[in-house]
N, C-alpha and C positions, 0 to 999 in steps of 0.2 A: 727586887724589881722596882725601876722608879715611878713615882705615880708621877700624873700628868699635871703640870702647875695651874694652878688658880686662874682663872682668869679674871683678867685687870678691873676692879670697880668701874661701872660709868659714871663720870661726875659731870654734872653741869656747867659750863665753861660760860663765866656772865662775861657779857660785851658792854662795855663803858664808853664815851668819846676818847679816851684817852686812848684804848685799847683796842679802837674798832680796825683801825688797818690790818696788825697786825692778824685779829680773828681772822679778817677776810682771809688773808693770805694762808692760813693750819686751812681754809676752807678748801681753797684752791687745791691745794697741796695734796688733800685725803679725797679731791672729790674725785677722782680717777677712777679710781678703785671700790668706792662705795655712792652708788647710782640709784639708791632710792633713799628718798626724800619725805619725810612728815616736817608739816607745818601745824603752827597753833601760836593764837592770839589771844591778849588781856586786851580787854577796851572798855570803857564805863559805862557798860549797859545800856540798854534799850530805854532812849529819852523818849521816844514817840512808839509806844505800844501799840500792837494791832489792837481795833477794837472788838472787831467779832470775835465770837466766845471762842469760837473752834477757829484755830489756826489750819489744819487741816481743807478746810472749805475753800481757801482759799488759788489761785490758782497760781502758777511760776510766776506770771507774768506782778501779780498784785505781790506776792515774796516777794519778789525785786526789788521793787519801789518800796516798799518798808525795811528792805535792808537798805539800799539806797540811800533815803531819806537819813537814818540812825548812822553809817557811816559818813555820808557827808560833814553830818553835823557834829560830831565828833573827831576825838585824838586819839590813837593806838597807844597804848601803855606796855606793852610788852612784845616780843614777838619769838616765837620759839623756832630750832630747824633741827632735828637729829636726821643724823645719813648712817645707815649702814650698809653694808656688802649685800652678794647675792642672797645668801647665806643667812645672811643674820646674825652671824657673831659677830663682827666688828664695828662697835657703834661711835658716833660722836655724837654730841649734843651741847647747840650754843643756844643761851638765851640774850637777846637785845631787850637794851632795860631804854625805852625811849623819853626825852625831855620834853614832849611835844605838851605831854597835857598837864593843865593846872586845876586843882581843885579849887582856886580863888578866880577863875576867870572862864572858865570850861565847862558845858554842860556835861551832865554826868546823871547816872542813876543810883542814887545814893544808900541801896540796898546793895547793888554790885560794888561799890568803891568798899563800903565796909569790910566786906566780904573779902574783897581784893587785900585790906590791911590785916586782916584776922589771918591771909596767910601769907604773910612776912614781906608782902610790896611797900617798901617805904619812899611814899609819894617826894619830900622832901629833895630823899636823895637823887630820885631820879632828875629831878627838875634840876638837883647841882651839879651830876655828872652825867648824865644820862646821853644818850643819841642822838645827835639832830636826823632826822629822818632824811634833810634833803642828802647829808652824808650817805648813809645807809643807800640812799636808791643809788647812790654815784657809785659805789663802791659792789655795788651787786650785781651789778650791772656787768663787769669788768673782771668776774672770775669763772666766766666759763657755766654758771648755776644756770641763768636762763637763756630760753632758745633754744633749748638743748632736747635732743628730739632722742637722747640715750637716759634721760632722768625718767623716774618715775613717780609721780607726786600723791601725798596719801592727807588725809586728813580723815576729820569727822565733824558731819555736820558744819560742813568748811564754806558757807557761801559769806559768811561774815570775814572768816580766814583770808580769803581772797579779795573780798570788797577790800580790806584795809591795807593790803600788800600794792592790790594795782593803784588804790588811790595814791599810797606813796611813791612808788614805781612814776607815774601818770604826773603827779605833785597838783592835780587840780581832781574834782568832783568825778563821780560815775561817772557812763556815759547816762543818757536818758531810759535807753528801754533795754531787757532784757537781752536779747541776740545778742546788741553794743558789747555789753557786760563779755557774754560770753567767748564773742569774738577775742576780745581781750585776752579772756583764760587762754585760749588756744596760742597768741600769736606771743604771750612771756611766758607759757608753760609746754606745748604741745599737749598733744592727746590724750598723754599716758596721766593722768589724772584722776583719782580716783577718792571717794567718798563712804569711811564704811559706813555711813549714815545709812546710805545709799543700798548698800551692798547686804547688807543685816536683812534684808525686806524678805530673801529667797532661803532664810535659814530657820529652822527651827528652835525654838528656846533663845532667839540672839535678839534681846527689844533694849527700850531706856539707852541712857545714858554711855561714854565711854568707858564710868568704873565699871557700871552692870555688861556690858559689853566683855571687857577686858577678865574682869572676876568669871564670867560663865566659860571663857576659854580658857581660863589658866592662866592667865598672865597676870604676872604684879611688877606692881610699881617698882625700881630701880634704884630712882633716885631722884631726889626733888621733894615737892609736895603739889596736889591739887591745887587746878587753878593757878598755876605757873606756868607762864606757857613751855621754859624749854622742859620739863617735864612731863607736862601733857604730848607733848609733840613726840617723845619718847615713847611714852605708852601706847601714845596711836600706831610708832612706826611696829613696836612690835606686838602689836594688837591684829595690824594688814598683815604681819607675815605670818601670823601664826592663824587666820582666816585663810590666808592663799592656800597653806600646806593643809588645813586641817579638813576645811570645807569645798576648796576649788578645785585637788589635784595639784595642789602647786604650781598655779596658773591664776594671772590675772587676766578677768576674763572679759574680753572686750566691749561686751555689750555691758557692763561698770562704766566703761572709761568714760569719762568726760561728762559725768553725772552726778551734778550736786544735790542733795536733798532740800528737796522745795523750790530748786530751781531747773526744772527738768524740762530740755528743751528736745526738737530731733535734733539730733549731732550731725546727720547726713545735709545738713542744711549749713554748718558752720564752716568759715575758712580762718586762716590765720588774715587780717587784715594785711591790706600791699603798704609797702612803704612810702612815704609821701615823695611825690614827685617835685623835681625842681623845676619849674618850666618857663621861658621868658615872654613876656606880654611888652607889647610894643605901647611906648606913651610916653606924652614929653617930663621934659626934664634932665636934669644934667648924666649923661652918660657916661658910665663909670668902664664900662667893658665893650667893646668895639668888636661884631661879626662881619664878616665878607657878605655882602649885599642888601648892607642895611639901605634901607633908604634914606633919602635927604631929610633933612629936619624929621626924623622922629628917633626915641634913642629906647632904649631898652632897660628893661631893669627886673631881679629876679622874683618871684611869688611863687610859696609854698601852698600846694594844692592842699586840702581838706580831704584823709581818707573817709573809707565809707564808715567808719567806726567813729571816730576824731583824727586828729595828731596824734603821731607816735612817736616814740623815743628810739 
């Protein structure tokens, strides 16, 4: 009788500038068939730390602005995304190694940078072959990944994950205030968005971290190492599935979605932001485009309205 074969290693698939088209495109290719999504980010730590003792006391709103603040003012170092099937066997896993940040010119928290080199991120190289991120958002943009209201997006402890994605996504700062922020999530992610930060709160024996998380379910690491992100992002995806099946009924259960931890807003209050309007404003000057009942001497010319979030892309 023959036995059933192996099933294939997952390896880590690194994205370079050289290589980054092509990734996108194996992305495109397998995202059809595999619709849920983990994300996970390197970044150099928290330059501006809370100062009260308890993080906790704190409320979503003052979270915000202290991620906020720490993403602004920093560079994304890494960014992870593994997709697998319904199911859970079929996985991919790409990690973006980005060029944005410099240890000679870049604020950084230099407990995390260490930390960062002790598990095999070699700063150097990324600065010489690494991502330009304005690529990364052009190109992500363009395979179908976001707006997609069939993905389902997983992370852990993901409001940093997201700060650093929409800032690139965006190519300028947060919005201001919290809602902003959220608005966001919704209108490059939809709803199906989920946090098992978030989600651990309604379980028994599931606290700490993603290893402590991952280890009390049975899940281990694959492939990679800690503190990488497309490895982490690996771990978390089968961390969510083996929660959904083991804890939920095998069901993602709605009142999760769209709840990040520490940033927890009502959801029943969020929209996807409208898309900016083109509209013409009458004022002189030389008239480039001509309508049927302009009037005499004044001419028109176009202006981008300001949605209720910001500009969108």
């Amino acid at each position: 009788m023959a036995t059933a074969a192996a099933p294939s290693p997952i390896t880590v698939r690194e994205v370079w500038q050289h290589n980054l088209e092509h990734e996108f495109s194996e992305i495109a290719r397998v995202l059809p068939q595999h619709r849920f999504v983990a994300l996970d980010t390197e970044f150099p730590g928290h330059v501006f730390p809370v100062t009260c003792r308890n993080r906790t006391q704190l409320s979503p709103a003052e979270n915000y602005l202290s991620m906020k603040r720490n993403v602004d003012s920093t560079k994304i170092i890494q960014l992870g995304l593994s997709l697998c099937d319904a199911s859970g066997d079929s996985c991919y896993v790409w990690q973006f190694n980005f060029k944005d940040f410099s240890k000679e010119n870049d604020l950084f928290n230099p407990d995390s940078i260490a930390l960062l080199e002790r598990q095999g991120i070699d700063f150097q190289k990324n600065r010489e072959k690494g991502v330009d991120s304005v690529d990364f958002a052009r190109l992500i943009k363009q395979i179908g990944l976001l707006r997609n209201r069939t993905i389902t997006w997983s992370t852990f402890h993901g409001a940093y994950d997201f700060g650093y994605l929409i800032k690139i996504l965006m190519g300028r700062e947060l919005p201001i205030d919290l809602m902003g922020f959220m608005g966001l999530v919704v209108h490059f992610f939809w709803y199906r968005v989920f946090d098992i930060k978030n989600m651990i709160r309604l379980c028994d024996g599931l606290y700490g971290g993603l290893e402590s998380v991952a280890k009390a379910l049975g899940v281990d690491r694959v492939a990679g190492s800690s503190h990488q992100a497309g490895s982490d992002s690996l771990l978390t995806l089968h961390t969510i599935m083996k929660l959904k099946d083991g804890r939920f009924f095998g069901k993602f259960l709605s009142e999760f979605q769209l709840v990040l931890y520490g940033l927890e807003v009502d959801t029943a209050l969020l929209t996807a932001p409208k898309k900016p309007k083109l509209v013409y404003v009458l004022q002189p000057g030389s008239c480039q485009r001509s309508f049927r009942g302009c009037f005499p001497y004044t001419y028109c010319a176009p202006r981008v309205i300001q949605g209720r979030y910001g500009y969108y892309v």
